[in-house]
BAVO-704197 format. One record per residue (C-alpha): x, y, z; residue in three letters; residue number from 0. Coordinates in steps of 0.1 Angstrom, whole numbers, m for minus. Each point is the difference from the previous one (the first is absolute). Example, Ala and Ser with C-alpha at 12.3 -4.5 7.8 and 13.67 -1.06 7.14 Angstrom:
! residues 2
+-------+-------+-------+------+------+
|     X |     Y |     Z | resn | resi |
+-------+-------+-------+------+------+
|   123 |   m45 |    78 |  ALA |    0 |
|    14 |    34 |    m7 |  SER |    1 |
+-------+-------+-------+------+------+
! end
This chain:
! residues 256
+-------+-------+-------+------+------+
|     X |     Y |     Z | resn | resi |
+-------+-------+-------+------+------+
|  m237 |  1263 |  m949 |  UNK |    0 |
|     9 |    34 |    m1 |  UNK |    1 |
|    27 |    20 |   m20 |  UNK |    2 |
|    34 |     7 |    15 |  UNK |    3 |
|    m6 |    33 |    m9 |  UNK |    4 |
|   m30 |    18 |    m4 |  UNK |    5 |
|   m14 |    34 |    m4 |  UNK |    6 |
|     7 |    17 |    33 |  UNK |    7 |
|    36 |   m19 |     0 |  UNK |    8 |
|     8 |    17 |   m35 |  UNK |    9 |
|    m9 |    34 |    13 |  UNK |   10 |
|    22 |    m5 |    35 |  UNK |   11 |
|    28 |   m11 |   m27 |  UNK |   12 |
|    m6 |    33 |   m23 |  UNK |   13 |
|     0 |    19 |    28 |  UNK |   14 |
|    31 |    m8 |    16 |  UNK |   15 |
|    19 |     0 |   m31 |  UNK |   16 |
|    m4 |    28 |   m15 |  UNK |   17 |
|     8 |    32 |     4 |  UNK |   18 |
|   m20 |    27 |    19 |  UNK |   19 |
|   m16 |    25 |   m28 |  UNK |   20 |
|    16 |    35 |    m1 |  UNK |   21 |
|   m29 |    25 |     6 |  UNK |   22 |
|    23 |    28 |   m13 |  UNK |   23 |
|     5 |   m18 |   m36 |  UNK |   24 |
|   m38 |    m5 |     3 |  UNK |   25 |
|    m5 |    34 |     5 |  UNK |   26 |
|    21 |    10 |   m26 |  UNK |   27 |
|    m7 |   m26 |   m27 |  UNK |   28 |
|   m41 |    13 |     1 |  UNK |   29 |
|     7 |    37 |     6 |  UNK |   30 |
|   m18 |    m1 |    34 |  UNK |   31 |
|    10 |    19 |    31 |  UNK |   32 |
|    18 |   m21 |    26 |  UNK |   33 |
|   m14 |    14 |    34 |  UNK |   34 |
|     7 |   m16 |    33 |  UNK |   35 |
|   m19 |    30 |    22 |  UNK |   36 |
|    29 |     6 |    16 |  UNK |   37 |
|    19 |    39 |    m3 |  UNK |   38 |
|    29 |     0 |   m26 |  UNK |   39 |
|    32 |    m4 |    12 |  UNK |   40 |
|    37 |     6 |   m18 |  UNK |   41 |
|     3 |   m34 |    m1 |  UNK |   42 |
|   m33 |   m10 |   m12 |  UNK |   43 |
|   m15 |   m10 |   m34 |  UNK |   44 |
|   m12 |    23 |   m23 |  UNK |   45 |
|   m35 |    m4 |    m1 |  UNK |   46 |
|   m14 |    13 |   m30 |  UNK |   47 |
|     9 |     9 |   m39 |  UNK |   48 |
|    33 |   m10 |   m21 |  UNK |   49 |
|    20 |    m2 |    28 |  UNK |   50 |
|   m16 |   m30 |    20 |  UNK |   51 |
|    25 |   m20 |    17 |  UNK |   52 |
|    24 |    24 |     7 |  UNK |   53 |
|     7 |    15 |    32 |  UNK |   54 |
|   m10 |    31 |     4 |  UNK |   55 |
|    37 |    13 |     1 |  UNK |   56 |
|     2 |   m15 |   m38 |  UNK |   57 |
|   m28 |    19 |    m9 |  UNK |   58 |
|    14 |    28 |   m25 |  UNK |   59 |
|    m8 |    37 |    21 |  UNK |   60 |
|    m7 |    18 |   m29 |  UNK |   61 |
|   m29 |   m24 |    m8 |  UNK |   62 |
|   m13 |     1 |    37 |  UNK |   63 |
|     2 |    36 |    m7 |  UNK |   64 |
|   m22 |     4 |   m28 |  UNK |   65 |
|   m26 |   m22 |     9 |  UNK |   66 |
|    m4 |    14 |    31 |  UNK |   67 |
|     0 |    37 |   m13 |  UNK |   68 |
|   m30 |   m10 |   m22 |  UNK |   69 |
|   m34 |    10 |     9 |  UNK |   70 |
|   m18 |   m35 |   m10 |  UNK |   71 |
|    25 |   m18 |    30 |  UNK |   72 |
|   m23 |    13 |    24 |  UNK |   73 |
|   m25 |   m18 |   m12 |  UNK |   74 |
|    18 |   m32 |    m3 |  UNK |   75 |
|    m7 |   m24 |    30 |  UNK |   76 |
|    31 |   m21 |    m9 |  UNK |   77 |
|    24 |    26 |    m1 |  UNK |   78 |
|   m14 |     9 |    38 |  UNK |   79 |
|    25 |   m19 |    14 |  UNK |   80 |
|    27 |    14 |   m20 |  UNK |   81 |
|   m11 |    36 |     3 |  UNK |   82 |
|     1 |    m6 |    40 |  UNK |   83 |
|    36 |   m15 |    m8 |  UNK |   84 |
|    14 |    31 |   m10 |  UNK |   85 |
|   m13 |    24 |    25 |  UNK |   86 |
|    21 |   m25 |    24 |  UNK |   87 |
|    30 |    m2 |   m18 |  UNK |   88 |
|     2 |    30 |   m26 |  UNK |   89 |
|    20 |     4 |   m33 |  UNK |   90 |
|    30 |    18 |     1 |  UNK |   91 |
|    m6 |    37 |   m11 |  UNK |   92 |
|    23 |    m5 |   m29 |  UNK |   93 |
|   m27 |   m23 |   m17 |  UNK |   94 |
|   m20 |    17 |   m25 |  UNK |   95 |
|   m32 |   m14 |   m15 |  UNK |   96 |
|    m4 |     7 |   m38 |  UNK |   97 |
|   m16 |    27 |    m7 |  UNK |   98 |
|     5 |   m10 |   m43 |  UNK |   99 |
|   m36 |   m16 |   m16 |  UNK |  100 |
|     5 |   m33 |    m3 |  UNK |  101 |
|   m36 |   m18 |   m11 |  UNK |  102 |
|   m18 |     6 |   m28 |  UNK |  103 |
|   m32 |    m7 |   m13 |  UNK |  104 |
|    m8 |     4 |   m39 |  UNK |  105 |
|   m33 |     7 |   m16 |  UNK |  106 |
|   m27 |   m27 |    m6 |  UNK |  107 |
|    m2 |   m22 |   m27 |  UNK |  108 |
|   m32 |   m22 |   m12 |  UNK |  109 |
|     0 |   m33 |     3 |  UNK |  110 |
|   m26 |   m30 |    m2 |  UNK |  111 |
|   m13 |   m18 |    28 |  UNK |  112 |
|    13 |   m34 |    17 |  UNK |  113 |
|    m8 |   m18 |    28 |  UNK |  114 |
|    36 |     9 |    14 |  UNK |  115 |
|    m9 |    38 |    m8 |  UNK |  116 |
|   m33 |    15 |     0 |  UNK |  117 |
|     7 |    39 |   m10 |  UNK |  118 |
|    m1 |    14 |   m29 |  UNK |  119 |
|    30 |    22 |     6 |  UNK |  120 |
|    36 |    m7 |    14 |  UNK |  121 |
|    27 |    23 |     6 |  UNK |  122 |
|    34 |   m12 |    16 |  UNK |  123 |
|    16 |     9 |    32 |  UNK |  124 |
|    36 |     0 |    m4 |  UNK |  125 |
|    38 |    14 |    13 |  UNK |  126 |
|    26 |    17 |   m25 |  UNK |  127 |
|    26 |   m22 |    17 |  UNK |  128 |
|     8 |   m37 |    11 |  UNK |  129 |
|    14 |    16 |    30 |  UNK |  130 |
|   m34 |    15 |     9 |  UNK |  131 |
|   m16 |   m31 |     2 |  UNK |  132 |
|    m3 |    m9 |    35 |  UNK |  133 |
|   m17 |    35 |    m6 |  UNK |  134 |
|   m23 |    m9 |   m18 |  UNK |  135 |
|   m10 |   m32 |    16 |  UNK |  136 |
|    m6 |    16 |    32 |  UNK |  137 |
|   m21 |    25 |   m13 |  UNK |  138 |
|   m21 |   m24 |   m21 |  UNK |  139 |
|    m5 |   m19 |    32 |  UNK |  140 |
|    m6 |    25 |    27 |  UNK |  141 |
|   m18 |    27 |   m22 |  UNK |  142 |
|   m21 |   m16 |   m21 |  UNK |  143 |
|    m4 |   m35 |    12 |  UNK |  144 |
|    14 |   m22 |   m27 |  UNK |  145 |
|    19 |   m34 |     4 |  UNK |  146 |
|    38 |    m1 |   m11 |  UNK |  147 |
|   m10 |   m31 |   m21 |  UNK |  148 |
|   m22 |    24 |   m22 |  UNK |  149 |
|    34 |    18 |   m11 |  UNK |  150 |
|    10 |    m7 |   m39 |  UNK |  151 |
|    36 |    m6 |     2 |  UNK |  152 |
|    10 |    m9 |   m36 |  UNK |  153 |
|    m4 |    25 |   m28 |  UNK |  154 |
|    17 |    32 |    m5 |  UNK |  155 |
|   m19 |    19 |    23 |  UNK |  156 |
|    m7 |   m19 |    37 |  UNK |  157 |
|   m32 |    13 |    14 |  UNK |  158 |
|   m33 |    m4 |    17 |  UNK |  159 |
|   m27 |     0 |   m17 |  UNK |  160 |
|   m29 |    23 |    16 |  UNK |  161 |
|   m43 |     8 |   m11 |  UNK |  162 |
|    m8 |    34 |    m6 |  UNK |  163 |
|    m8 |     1 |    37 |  UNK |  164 |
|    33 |    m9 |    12 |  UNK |  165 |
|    12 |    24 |   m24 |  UNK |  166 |
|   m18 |    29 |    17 |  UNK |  167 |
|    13 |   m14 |    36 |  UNK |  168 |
|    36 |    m4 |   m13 |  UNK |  169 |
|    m1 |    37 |   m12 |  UNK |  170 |
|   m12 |    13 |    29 |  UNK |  171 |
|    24 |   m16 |    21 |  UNK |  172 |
|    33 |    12 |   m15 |  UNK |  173 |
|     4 |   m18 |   m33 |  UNK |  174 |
|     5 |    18 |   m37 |  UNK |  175 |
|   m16 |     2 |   m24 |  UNK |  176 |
|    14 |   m10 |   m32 |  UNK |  177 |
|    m9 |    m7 |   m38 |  UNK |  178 |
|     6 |   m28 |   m24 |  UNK |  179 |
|    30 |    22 |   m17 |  UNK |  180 |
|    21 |     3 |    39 |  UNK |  181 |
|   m10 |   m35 |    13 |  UNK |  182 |
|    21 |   m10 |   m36 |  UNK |  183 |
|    26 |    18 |    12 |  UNK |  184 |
|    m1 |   m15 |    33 |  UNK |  185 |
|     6 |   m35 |   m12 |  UNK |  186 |
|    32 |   m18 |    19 |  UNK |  187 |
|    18 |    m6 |   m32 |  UNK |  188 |
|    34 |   m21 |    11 |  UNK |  189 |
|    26 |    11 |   m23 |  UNK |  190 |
|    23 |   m24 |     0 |  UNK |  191 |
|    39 |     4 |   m13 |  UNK |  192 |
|     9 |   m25 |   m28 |  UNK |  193 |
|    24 |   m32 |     9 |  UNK |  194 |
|    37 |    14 |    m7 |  UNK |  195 |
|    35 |   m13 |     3 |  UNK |  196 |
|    29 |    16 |     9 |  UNK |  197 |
|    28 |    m9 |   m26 |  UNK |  198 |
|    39 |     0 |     4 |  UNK |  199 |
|     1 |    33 |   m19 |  UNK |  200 |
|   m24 |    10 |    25 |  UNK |  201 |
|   m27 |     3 |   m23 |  UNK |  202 |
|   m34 |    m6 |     7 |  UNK |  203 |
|   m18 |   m24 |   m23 |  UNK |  204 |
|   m37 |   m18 |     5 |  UNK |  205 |
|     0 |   m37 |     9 |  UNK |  206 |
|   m13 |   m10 |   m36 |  UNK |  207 |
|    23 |   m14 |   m26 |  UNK |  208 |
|    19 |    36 |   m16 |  UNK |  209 |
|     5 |     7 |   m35 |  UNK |  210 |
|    24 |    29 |   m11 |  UNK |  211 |
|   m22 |     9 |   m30 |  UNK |  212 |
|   m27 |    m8 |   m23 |  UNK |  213 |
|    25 |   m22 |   m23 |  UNK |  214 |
|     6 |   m24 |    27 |  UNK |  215 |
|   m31 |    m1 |    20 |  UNK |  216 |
|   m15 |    m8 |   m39 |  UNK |  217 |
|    23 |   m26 |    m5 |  UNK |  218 |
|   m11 |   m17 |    34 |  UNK |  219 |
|   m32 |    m4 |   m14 |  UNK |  220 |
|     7 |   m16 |   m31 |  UNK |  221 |
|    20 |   m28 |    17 |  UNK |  222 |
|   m23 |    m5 |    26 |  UNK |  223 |
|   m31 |    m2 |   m29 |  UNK |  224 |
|    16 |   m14 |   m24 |  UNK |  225 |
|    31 |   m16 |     4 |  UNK |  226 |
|    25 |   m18 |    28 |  UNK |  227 |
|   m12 |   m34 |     6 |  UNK |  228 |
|     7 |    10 |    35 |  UNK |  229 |
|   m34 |    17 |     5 |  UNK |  230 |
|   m18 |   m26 |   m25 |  UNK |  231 |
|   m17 |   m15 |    31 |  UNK |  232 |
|   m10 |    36 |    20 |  UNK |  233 |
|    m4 |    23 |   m34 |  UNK |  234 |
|   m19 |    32 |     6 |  UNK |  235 |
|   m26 |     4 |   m30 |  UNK |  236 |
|     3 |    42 |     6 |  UNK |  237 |
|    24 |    18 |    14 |  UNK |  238 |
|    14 |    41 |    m1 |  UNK |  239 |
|    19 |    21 |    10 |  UNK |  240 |
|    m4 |    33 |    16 |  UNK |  241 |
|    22 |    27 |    18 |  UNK |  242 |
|     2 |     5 |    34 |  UNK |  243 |
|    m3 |    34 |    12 |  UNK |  244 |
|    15 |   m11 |    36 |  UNK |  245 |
|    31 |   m16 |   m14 |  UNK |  246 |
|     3 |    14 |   m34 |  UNK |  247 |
|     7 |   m36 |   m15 |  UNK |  248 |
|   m24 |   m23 |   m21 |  UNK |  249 |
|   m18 |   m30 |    15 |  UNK |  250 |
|   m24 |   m25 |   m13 |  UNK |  251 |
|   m38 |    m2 |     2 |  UNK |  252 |
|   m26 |   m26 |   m12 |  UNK |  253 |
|   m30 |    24 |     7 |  UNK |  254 |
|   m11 |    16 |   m27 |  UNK |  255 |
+-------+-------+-------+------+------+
! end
């Protein structure tokens, strides 16, 4: 006797229950261009680069712009459709497309052999800004060939990493060329302000407990060490103090 349900009946039921898959979040997910063959409309999705998914309304003109003005576009069979877009509907006049250098490439550096990398040399491919990014992305992918999932995110420095070959081709297609000393100074460091208070006197004081002076901060530390049963069960075996700079009052440390 057969099964209530068998194979064929399990994939009518998965079928009918769940949810058609969205080719744009396909598209977008892999870093693969989302063409339909059909010409570009306002209205349509965005076919190619960091702005997959949106309509080509939502596309940012200044990035249109640029890619278009660059001579590698040409040559980029998924940005046809794109390129045939705005000869229909054109940019308004007031759009400028950078003119500032925005990728860089630094010098090579020697490094062993690995299945996942077989040249003895890298360099890194990379923009002075997070705003440059989509950039960067689209020049990685339409000029040189490489896959979005290639690109080193964390780390002070987001890049590409490219041969001595793709160094050559990177230069020659618009990219600078930097050393060890500028890409350093290149690094997205993320200052970030210290956590402040605003007190009743209108004072600004960090979110760590506040000691007027040395005396008292000092004291602090001895009862917490030493004595007050209070902290017998969650005794610190170190602690400091040190002054803040942002706040000009004392607070406490274990570090060293």
């Amino acid at each position: 006797m057969s099964a209530i349900f068998d194979y064929k009946d399990r994939e009518r039921h998965h079928f009918w229950t769940t949810a058609p898959v969205n080719p744009l979040a396909l598209a977008k997910q892999s870093g693969t261009p989302y063409l339909t063959g059909k010409p570009l409309m306002p209205e349509s999705p965005m076919p190619v680069g960091e702005h997959v998914g949106k309509t080509m309304r939502q596309v940012p003109a200044e990035y249109l712009r640029w890619v278009n003005a660059q001579p590698w576009a040409a040559e980029w069979r998924h940005w046809a459709p794109v390129a045939d877009y705005l000869e229909r509907f054109p940019l308004p006049e007031e759009v400028k497309a950078s003119s500032r250098v925005v990728l860089f490439v630094d010098t090579l550096t020697p490094c062993a052999t690995s299945p996942a990398w077989r040249f003895p040399a890298f360099c890194r491919l990379y923009a002075t800004r997070e705003a440059d990014e989509p950039l960067l992305h689209a020049f990685a992918l339409g000029a040189l060939g490489l896959q979005k999932e290639w690109y080193q995110r964390p780390g002070p420095l987001p890049h590409y990493r490219l041969s001595e070959a793709g160094q050559c081709r990177a230069l020659g297609l618009g990219a600078e060329l930097s050393d060890q000393a500028m890409a350093a100074r290149h690094e997205w460091r993320k200052v970030s302000e210290p956590f402040v208070r605003e007190m009743p006197d209108g004072s600004r004081r960090c979110t760590k407990a506040c000691y007027a002076d040395l005396k008292e901060a000092t004291t602090t530390i001895n009862e917490r060490t030493k004595g007050r049963n209070s902290y017998r069960h969650n005794r610190p075996v170190y602690l400091r103090a040190y002054h803040c700079p942002h706040c000009g009052f004392y607070h406490l440390t274990s570090k060293p």
